[in-house]
C-alpha positions as CSV (number, residue, x, y, z in Angstrom):
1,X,152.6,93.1,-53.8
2,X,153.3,92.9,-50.0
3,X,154.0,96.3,-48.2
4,X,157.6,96.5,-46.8
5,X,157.9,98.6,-43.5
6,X,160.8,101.2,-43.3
7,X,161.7,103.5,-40.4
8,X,163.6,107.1,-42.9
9,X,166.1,109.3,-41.4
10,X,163.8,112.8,-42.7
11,X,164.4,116.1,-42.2
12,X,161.7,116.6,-39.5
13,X,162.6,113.5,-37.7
14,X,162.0,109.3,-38.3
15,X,159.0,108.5,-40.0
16,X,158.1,105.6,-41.1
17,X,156.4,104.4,-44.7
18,X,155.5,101.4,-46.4
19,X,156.2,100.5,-49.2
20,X,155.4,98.3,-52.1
21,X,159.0,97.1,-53.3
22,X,157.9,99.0,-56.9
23,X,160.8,101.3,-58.0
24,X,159.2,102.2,-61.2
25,X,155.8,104.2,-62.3
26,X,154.2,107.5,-60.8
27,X,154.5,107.4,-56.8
28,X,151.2,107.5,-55.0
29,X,151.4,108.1,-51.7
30,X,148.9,107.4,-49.0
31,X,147.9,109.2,-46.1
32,X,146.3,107.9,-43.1
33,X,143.4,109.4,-41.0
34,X,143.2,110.1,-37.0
35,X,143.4,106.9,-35.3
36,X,144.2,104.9,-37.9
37,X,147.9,104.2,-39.8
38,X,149.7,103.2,-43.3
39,X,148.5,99.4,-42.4
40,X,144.9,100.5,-43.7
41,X,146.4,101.2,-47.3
42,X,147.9,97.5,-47.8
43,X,145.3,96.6,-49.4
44,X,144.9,99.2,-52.1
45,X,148.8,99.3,-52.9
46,X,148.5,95.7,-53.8
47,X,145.4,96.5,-55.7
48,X,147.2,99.8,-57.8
49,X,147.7,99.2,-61.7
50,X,150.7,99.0,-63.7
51,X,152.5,102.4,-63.9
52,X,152.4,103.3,-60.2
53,X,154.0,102.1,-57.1
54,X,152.7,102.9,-53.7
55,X,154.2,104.4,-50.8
56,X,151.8,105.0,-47.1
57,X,153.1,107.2,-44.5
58,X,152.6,106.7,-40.9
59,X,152.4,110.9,-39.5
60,X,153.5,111.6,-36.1
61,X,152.3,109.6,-33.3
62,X,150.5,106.8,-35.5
63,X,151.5,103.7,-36.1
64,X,155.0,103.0,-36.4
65,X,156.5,106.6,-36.6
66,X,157.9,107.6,-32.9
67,X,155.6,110.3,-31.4
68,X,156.5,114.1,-31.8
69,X,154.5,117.3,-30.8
70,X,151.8,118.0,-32.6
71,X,151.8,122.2,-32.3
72,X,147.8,122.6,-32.9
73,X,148.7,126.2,-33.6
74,X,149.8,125.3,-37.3
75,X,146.6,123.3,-38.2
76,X,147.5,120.1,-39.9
77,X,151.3,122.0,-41.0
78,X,153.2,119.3,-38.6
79,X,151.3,116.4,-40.1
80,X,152.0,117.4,-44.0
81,X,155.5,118.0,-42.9
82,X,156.1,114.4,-41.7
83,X,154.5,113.5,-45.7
84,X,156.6,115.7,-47.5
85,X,159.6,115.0,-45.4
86,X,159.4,111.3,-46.4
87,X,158.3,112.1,-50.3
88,X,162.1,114.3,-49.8
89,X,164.1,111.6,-48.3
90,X,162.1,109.1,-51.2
91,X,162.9,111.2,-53.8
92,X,160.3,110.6,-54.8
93,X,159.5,114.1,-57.4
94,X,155.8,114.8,-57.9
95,X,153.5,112.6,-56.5
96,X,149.4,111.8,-56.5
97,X,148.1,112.2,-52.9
98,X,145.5,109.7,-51.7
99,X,144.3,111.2,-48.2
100,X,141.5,109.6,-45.9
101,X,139.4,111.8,-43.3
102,X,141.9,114.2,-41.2
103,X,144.4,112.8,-44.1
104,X,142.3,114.6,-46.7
105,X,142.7,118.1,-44.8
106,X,146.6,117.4,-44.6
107,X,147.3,116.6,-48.8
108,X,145.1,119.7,-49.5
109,X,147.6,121.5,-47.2
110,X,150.5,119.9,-48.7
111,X,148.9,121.1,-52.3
112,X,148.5,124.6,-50.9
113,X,151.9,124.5,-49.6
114,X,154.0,122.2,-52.5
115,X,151.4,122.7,-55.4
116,X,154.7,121.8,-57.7
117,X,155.0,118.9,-55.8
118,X,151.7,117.1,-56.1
119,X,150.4,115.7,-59.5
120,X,146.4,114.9,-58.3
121,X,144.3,114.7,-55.3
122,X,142.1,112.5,-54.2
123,X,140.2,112.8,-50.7
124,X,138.4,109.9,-49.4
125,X,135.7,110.9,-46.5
126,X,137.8,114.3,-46.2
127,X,137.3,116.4,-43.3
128,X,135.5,119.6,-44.0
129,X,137.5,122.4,-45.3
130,X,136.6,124.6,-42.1
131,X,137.9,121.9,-39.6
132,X,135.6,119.1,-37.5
133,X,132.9,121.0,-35.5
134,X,131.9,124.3,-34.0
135,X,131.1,125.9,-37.7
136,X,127.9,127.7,-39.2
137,X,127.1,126.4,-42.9
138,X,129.4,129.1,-44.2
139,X,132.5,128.1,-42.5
140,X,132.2,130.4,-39.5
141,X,132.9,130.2,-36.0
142,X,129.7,129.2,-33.9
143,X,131.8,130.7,-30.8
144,X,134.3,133.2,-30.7
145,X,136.2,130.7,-28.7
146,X,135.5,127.9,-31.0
147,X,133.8,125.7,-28.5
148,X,132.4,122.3,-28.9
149,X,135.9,121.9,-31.0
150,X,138.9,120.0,-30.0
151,X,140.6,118.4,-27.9
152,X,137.7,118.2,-25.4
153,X,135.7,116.6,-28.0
154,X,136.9,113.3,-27.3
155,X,135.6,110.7,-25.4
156,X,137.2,110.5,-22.4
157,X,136.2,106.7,-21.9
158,X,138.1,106.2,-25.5
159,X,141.1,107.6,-24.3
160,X,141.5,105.4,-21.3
161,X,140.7,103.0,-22.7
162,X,143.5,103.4,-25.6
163,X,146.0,103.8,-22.9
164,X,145.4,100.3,-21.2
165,X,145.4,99.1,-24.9
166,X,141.9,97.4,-24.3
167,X,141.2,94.9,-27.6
168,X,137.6,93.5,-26.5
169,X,134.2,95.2,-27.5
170,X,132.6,95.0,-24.0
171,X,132.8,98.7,-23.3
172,X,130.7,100.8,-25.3
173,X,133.4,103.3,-26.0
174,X,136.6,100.4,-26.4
175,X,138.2,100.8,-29.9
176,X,136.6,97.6,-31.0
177,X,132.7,99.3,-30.2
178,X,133.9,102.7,-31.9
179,X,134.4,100.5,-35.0
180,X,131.7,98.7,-35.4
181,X,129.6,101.7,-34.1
182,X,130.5,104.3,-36.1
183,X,133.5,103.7,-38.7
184,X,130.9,101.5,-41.0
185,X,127.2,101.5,-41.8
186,X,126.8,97.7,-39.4
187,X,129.4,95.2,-37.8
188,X,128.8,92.9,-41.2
189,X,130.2,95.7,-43.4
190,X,134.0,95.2,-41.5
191,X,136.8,93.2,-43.2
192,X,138.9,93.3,-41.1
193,X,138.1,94.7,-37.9
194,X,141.2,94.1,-36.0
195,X,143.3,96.0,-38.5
196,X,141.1,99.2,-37.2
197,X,141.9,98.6,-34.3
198,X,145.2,97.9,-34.6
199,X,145.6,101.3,-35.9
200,X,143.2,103.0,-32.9
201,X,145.5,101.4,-30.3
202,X,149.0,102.2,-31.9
203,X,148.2,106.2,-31.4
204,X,149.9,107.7,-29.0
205,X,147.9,109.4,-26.1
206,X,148.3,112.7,-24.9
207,X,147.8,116.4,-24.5
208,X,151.0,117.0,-27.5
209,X,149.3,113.9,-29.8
210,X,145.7,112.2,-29.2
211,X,143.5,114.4,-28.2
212,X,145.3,117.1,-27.2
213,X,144.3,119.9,-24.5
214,X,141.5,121.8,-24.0
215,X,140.0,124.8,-22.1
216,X,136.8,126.1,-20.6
217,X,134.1,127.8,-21.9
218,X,130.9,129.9,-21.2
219,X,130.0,128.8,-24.5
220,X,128.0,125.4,-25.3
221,X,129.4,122.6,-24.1
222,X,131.4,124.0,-21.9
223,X,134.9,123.3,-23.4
224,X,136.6,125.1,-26.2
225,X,140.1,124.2,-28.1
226,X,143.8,123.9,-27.0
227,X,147.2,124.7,-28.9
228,X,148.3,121.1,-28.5
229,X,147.3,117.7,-30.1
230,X,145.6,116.4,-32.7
231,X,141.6,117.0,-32.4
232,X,142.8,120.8,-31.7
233,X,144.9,121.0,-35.3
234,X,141.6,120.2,-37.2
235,X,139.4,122.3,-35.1
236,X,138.3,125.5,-36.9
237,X,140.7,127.1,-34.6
238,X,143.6,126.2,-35.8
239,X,142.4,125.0,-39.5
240,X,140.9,126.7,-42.6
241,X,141.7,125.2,-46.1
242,X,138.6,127.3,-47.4
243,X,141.2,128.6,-49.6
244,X,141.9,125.9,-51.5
245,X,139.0,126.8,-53.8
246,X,140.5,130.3,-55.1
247,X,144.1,129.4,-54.6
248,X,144.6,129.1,-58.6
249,X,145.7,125.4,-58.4
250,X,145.4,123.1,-61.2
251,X,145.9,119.9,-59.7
252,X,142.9,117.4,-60.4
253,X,141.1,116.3,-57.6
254,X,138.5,113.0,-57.0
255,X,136.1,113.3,-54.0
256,X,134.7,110.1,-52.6
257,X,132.2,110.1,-49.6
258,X,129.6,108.1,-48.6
259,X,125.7,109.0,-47.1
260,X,126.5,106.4,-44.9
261,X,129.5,107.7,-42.7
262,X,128.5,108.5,-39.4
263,X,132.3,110.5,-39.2
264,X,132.1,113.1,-41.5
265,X,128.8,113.8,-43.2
266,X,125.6,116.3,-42.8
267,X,125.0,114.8,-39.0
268,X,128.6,113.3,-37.9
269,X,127.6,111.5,-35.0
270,X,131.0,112.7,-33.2
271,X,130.0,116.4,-33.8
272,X,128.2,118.7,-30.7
273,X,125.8,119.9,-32.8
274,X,124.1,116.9,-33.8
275,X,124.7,115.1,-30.3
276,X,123.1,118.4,-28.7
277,X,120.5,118.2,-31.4
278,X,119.6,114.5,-30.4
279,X,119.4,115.3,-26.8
280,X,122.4,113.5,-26.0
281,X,124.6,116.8,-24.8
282,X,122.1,118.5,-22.5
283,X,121.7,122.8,-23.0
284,X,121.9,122.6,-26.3
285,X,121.2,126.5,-27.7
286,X,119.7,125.6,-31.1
287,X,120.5,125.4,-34.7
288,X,120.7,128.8,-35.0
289,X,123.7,128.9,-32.6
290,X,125.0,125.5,-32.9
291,X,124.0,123.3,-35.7
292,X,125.3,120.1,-36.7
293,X,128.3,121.0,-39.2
294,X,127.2,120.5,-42.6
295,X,130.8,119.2,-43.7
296,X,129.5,117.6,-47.2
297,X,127.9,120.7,-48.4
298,X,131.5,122.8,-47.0
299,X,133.3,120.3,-49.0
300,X,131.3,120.7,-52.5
301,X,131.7,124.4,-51.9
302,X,135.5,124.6,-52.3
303,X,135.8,122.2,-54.4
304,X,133.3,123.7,-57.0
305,X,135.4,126.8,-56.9
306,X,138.3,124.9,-57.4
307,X,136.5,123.9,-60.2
308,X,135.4,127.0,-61.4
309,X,138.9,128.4,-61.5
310,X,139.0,125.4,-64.1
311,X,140.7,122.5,-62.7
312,X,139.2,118.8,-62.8
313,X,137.0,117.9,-59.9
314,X,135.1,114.3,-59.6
315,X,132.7,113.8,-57.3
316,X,131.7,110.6,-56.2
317,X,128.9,109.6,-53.2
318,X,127.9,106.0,-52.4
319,X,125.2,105.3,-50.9
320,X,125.9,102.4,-48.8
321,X,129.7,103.2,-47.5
322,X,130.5,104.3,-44.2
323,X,133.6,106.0,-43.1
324,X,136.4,103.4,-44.1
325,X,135.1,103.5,-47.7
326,X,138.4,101.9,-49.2
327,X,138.2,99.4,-47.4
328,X,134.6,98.2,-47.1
329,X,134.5,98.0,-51.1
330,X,138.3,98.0,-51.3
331,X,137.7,96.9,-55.3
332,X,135.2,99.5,-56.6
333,X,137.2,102.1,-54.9
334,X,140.1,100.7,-56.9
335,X,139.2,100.9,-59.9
336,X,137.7,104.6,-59.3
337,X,141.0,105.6,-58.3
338,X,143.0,103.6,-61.2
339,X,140.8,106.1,-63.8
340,X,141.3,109.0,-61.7
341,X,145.2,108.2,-61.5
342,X,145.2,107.3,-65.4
343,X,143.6,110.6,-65.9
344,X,146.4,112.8,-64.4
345,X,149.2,111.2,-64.9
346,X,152.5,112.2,-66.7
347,X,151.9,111.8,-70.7
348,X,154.1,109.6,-72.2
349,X,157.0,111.0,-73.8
350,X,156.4,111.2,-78.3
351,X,158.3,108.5,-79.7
């Protein structure tokens, strides 16, 4: 089925979302990750079974949907508003949430928030519960302030090089290097490299969007988190879904993750603590101030609460995929999602 583009009038502004023409079956919608967009999902909407129809929302400042402030202060609130503003002006009733990376932490906040709304979960490479960075193995602060989180996180080469909208793969920290270097295991496990970029270069820039502020610190390294932007509404700051675990939801969940993502994992290559630990960010103060953020083991935490408070919870970690699991082995991670879908769907009615 080929995913039609539509810009919806929603009550928190335009957003776009594409759509599979469908207007039958259980709506599954999809939700993007940071620097990325609906355009990733094509694939798996055209690869979803009989009894669903797909629907991908582009949140504020990606792709297609015109940038608005991101107010860091609320975590990932702004981001699961633009999702459940479109699923309103949809109509679409209960849905099954499909969220990748930063998408993950926004559909667990949109279950917290609309648990009538949302019919299962599944989190594909999910940030940690406790935020990206700056976090002891239990979910606390390494700093009071939170430093080594946020917007200062970022690359500062990325970012100028996403406003002059460079394509090539020259510069070590271009789009086109970040995705062969760290969204998959190796450059021969990408598809389709230019959709990734694509999706890098249509984010807007910015202290309100990507990467948001930052401020000083006395702490290790030096900078600490804003109010504004994105990499400041999933730093531990700003976001904590810990709750998740002992919130008494029932909604089924599938976690997918791979050994091999370099994004979020044991030793995210794009976290302090493991770029102090490898020498790369000098002064490092240790593992016993700042270790790399263990945001696998967070994960399984909350989720085998979640479990324990007796709702379905699938776990699922390849070996061999990177960060852009879905679409490195777009098939397999069909079919895992078509059983998981099956699974929690809406009985048929008795005849």
């Amino acid at each position: 089925m080929t995913m039609t583009a539509q810009l919806l009038d929603t009550a928190v502004g335009p957003v776009n979302v594409r759509t599979d023409g469908r207007t039958a079956g259980e709506p599954v919608v999809f939700v993007h990750g940071n620097l990325s967009d609906a355009r990733i999902f094509d694939e798996q909407a055209d690869l979803l079974g009989e009894g669903f129809r797909a629907v991908a929302v582009d949140q504020r400042g990606f792709g297609s949907t015109p940038p608005r402030p991101v107010d860091a202060t609320r975590g990932v609130r702004d981001l699961a508003d633009d999702v459940t503003a479109a699923i309103d002006a949809l109509d679409l009733g209960p849905v099954h949430l499909v969220g990748h990376s930063m998408g993950g932490g926004v559909v667990m906040q949109i279950a917290l928030d609309r648990p009538e709304a949302v019919r299962s979960l599944t989190l594909v490479a999910p940030i940690s519960p406790y935020g990206f960075g700056a976090t002891l193995p239990d979910g606390s602060p390494t700093t009071p302030d939170f430093a080594g989180s946020g917007g200062g996180g970022a690359n500062p080469e990325l970012v100028r090089l996403m406003r002059e909208q460079e394509r090539g793969g020259d510069h070590p920290a271009s789009p086109r290097s970040v995705t062969r270097s760290i969204f998959f295991p190796s450059p021969d496990d990408i598809r389709d490299e230019d959709l990734i970029v694509d999706g890098i270069l249509a984010a807007a820039v910015g202290d309100d969007h990507y990467p948001g502020d930052s401020v000083p610190s006395d702490n290790w390294p030096g900078v600490a988190p804003g109010d504004r932007g994105i990499l400041n509404a999933i730093s531990p700051k700003h976001f904590d879904l810990s709750g998740f675990g002992t919130a008494g939801l029932a909604v089924p969940v599938l976690w997918v993750h791979g050994a091999a993502d370099m994004v979020v994992n044991e030793r995210s290559m794009l976290d302090f603590g493991t770029l102090g630990e490898d020498g790369a960010v000098p002064g490092w103060p240790g593992a016993d101030v700042h270790p790399p953020q263990p945001m696998v083991t967070q994960m399984r935490a909350v989720l085998e609460r979640h479990a324990a408070g007796g709702a379905t919870v699938r776990e699922e970690g390849w070996t061999d995929a990177g960060h852009f699991i879905f679409t490195q082995h777009p098939h397999r991670f069909a079919e895992l999602l078509a059983d998981h879908l099956q699974a929690a769907a809406r009985p048929e009615p008795a005849s």
